[in-house]
C-alpha positions as CSV (number, residue, x, y, z in Angstrom):
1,X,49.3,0.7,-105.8
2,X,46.7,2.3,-108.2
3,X,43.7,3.9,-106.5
4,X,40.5,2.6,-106.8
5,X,38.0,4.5,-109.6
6,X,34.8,5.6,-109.3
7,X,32.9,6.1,-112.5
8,X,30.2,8.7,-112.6
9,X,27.3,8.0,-115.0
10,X,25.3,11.4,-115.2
11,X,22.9,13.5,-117.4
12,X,19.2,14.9,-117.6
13,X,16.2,12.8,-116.8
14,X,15.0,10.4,-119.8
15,X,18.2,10.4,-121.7
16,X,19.0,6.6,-121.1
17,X,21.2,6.1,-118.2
18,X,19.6,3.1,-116.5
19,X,20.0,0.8,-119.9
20,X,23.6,2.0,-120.4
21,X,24.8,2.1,-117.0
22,X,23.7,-1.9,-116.3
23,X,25.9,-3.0,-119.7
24,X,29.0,-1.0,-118.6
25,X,28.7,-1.9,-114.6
26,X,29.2,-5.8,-116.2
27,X,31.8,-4.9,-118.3
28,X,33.7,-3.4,-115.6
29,X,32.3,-6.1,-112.8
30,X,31.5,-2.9,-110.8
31,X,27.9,-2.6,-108.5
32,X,26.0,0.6,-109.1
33,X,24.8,3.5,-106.6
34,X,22.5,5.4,-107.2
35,X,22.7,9.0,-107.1
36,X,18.7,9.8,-108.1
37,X,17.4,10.8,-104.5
38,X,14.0,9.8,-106.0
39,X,14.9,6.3,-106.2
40,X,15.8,6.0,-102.6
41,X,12.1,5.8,-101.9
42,X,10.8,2.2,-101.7
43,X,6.9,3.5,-102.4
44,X,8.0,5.3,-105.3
45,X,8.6,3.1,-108.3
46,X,6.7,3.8,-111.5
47,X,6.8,7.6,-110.8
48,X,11.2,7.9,-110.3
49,X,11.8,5.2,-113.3
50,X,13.5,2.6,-110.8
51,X,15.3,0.1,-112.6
52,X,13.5,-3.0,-113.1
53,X,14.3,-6.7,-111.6
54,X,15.7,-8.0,-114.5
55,X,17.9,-4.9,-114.2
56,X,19.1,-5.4,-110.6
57,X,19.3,-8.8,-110.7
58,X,22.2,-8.0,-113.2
59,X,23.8,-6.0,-111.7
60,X,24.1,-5.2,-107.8
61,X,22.2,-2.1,-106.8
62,X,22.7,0.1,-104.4
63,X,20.2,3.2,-102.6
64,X,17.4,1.7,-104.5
65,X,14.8,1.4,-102.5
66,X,16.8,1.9,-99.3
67,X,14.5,4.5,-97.3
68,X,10.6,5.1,-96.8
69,X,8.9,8.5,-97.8
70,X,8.5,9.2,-94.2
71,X,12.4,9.1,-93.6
72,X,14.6,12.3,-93.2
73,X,17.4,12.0,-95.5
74,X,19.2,14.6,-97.2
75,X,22.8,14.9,-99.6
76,X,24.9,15.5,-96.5
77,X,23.8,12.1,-94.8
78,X,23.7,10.3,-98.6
79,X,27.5,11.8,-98.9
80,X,28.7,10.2,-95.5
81,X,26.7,6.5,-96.2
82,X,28.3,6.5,-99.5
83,X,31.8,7.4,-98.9
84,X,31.7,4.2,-96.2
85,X,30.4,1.9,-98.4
86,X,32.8,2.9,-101.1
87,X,35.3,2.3,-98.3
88,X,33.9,-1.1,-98.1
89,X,33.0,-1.9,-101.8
90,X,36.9,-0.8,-102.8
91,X,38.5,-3.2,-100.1
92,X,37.6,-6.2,-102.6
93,X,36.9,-4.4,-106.3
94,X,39.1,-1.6,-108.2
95,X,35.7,-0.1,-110.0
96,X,32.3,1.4,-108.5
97,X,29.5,3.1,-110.7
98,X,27.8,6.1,-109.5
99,X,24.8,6.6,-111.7
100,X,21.6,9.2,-111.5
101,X,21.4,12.7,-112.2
102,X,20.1,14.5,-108.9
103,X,23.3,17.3,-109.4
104,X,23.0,17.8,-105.3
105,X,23.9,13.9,-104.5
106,X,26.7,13.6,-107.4
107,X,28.5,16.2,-105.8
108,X,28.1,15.1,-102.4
109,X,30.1,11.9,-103.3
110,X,32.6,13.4,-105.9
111,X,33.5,17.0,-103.8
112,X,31.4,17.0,-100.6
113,X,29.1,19.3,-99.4
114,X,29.1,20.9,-96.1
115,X,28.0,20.0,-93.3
116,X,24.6,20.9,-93.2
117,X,21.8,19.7,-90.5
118,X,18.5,17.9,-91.5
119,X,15.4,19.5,-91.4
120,X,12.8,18.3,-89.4
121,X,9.5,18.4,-90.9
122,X,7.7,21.2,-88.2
123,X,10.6,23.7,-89.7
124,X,9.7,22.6,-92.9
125,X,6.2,23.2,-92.8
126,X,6.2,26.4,-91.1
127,X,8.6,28.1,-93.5
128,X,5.9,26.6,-96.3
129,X,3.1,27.9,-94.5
130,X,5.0,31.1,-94.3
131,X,5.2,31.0,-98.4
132,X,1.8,30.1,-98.9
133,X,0.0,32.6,-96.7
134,X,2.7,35.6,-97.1
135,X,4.4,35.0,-100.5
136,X,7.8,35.1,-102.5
137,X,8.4,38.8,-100.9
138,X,8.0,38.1,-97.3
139,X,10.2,35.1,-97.5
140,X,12.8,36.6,-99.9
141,X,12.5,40.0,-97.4
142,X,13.4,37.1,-94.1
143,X,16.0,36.2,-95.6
144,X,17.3,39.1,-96.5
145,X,16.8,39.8,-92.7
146,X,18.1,36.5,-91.7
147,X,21.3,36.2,-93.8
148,X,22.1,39.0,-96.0
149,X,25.2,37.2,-97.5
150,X,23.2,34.2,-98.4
151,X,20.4,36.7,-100.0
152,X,23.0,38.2,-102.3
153,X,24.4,34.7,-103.6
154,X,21.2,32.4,-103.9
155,X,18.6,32.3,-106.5
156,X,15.8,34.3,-105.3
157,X,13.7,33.4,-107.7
158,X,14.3,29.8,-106.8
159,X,11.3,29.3,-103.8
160,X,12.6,26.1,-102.4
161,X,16.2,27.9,-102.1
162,X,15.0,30.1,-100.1
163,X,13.0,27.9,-98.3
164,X,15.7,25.9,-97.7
165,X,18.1,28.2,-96.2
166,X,15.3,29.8,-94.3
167,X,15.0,26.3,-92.8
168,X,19.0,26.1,-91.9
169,X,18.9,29.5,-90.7
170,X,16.0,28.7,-88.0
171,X,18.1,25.2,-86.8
172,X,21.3,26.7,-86.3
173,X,20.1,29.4,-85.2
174,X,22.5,31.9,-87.0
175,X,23.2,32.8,-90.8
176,X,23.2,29.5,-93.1
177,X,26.4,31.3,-94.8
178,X,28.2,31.0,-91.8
179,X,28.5,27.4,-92.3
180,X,28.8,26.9,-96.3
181,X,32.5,26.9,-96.7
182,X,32.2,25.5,-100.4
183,X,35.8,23.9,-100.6
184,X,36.3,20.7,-102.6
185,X,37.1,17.5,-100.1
186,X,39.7,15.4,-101.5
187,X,38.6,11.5,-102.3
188,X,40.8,8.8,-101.9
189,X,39.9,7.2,-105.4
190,X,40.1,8.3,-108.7
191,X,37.0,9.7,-110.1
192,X,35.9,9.3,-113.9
193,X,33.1,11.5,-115.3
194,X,30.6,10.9,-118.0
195,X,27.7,12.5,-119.4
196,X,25.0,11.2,-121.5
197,X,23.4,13.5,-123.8
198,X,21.0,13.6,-126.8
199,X,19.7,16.3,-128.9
200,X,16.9,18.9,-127.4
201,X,13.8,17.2,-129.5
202,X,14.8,13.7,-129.1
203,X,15.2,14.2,-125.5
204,X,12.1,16.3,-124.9
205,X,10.2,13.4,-127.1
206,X,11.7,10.7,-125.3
207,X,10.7,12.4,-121.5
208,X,6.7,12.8,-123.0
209,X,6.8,9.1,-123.9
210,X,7.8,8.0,-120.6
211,X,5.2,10.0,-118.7
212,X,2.4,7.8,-121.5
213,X,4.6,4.8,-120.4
214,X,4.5,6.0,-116.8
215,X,0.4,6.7,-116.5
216,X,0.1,3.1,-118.3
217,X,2.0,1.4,-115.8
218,X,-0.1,2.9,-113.0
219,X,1.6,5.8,-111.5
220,X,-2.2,7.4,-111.2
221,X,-2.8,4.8,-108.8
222,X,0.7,5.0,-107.2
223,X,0.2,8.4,-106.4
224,X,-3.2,7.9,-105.4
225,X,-1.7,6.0,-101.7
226,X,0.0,8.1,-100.6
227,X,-2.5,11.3,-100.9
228,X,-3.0,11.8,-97.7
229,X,1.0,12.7,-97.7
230,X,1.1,14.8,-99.7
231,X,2.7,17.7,-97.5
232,X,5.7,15.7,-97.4
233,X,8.5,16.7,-98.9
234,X,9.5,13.6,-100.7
235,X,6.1,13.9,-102.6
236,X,6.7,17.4,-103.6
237,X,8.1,16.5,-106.5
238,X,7.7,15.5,-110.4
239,X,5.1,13.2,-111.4
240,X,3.5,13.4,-108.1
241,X,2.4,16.9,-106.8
242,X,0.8,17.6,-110.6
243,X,-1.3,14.1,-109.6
244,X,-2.4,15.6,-106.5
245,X,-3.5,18.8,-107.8
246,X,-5.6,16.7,-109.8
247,X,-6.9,14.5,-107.0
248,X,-7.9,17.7,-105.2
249,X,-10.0,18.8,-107.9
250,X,-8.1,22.1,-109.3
251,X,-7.1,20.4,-112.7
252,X,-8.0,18.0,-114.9
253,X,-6.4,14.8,-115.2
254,X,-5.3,15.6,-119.0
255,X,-3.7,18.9,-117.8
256,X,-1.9,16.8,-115.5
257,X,-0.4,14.5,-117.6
258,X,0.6,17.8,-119.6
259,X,2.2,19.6,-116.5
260,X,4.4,16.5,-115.4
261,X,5.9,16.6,-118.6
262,X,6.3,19.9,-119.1
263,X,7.8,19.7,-115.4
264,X,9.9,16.9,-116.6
265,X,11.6,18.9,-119.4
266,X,12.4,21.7,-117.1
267,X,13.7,19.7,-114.9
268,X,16.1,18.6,-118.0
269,X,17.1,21.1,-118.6
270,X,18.0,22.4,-115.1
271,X,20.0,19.4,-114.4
272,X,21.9,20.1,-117.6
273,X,22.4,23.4,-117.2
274,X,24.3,22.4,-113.6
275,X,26.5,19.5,-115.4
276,X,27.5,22.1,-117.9
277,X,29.3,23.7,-115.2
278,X,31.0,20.9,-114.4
279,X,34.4,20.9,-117.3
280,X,35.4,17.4,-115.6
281,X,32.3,15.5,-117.6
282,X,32.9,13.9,-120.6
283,X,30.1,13.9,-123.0
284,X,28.6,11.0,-125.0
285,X,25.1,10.4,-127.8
286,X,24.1,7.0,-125.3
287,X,24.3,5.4,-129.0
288,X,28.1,5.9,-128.6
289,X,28.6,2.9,-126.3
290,X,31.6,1.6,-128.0
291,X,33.4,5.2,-127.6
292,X,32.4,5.3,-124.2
293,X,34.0,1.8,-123.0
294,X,37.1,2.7,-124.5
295,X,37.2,5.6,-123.4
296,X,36.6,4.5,-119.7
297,X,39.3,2.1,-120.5
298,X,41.4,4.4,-121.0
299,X,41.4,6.5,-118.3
300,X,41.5,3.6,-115.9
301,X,44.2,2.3,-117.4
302,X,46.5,5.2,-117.6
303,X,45.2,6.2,-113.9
């Protein structure tokens, strides 16, 4: 009996995946999950790009709009919920879609992640507190002092990294790298990889048109309801934490609009600069939709 296939839909914010991802997951009679952690978020709409209605009601969605803002949810948990509805999903159909492009989640699902604890939001804080009153040094210099193994491997110039394993670090209660084992898990399904991808400037142009789209649609006054949470976490992010500087008076709301898409192209080209590393993706123009069915096709069929 042939295993059941997963198809992975990734690539860099704005590039077109919603659109494409909705035509193939009816060609193939396969639901989608998502895999863009900002989409979990039911208050969070305009500001993540969440498909439309028209769009879900063609296709069955998944981890859109699942969780609240205010709810503790991280790749480790996303990787467990998935993998048992996949169990489920794959008891009835041979194909499931994966779509999104947070690189943390994708991986979760396709090679698993260790197992890593939640934070709770008191840790959270107090390690941001730490940053803002003490700076990069003092919290590059506690981790150095926490987990020197950790401090040679990670990013240091990469705040929320070391924030992040800071965090670990206090909840465990001994060096994050003494849990990171960084082995692949084995899946029982087939997994298929594709990558959508356009050139720099259409990309880039097409990421500052959805932010106009974006601040037309109201995400000014999406923002604007949750201000008083801003501290969380799940606000910390593109498209909202420029808005809040903004709200608290230290830009202008033209500057802004400017920094959330400068913020978005970064963000681009972060999120292609970890799929690059991945030599299982297969890379496709979103234009290319005929090439990309067959070659799904393909690979399904000689799976």
């Amino acid at each position: 009996m042939n295993k059941p296939t997963l198809l992975v839909l990734v690539g860099p914010t704005g590039v077109g995946k919603t659109d494409i991802s909705v035509r193939l997951a009816k060609h193939f009679a396969a639901p989608i999950i998502s895999s863009d952690s900002r989409q979990f978020y039911k208050e969070l709409k305009i500001g993540t790009a969440a498909p439309t209605e028209k769009e879900l009601e063609q296709v069955r969605h998944y981890f859109i709009g699942s969780h609240s803002i205010f709810d503790l949810y991280n790749s480790g948990q996303y990787e467990l919920d998935v993998l048992k509805l996949l169990n489920e999903l794959f008891s009835t159909m041979s194909t499931v879609m994966l779509v999104g492009g947070s690189m943390m989640y994708v991986d979760a699902v396709c090679k698993g992640i260790d197992d890593i604890p939640t934070v709770d939001e008191e840790t959270r804080q107090f390690w941001l507190n730490e940053y803002k009153e003490k700076g990069a040094e003092f919290i590059i210099s506690e981790l150095k002092r926490l987990d020197p193994i950790h401090y040679e491997l990670v990013d240091l110039q990469n705040h929320k990294r070391v924030l992040h394993a800071l965090e670990i670090c206090s909840i465990i209660g001994k060096p994050y790298s003494e849990i990171r084992t960084g082995q692949e898990k084995k899946r029982p399904f087939n997994i298929i990889k594709i990558g959508l991808i356009r050139p720099r400037e259409e990309l880039y142009e097409r990421i500052n048109l959805r932010v106009d789209k974006m601040m037309e649609d109201g995400l000014l006054e999406e923002a604007r309801q949750f201000y008083e949470f801003r501290h969380l976490n799940t606000l910390n992010t593109v498209g909202y934490k420029e808005l809040y500087e903004y709200m608290s008076g230290n830009i202008t709301l033209e500057e802004a609009v400017e920094l959330i898409k400068r913020d978005s192209r970064r963000y681009a080209k972060r999120q292609l600069s970890w799929f690059n590393n991945d030599k299982e993706i297969h890379w496709f123009h979103p234009g290319d939709e005929d090439e990309i069915l067959n070659f799904v096709s393909k690979k399904i069929q000689d799976s």
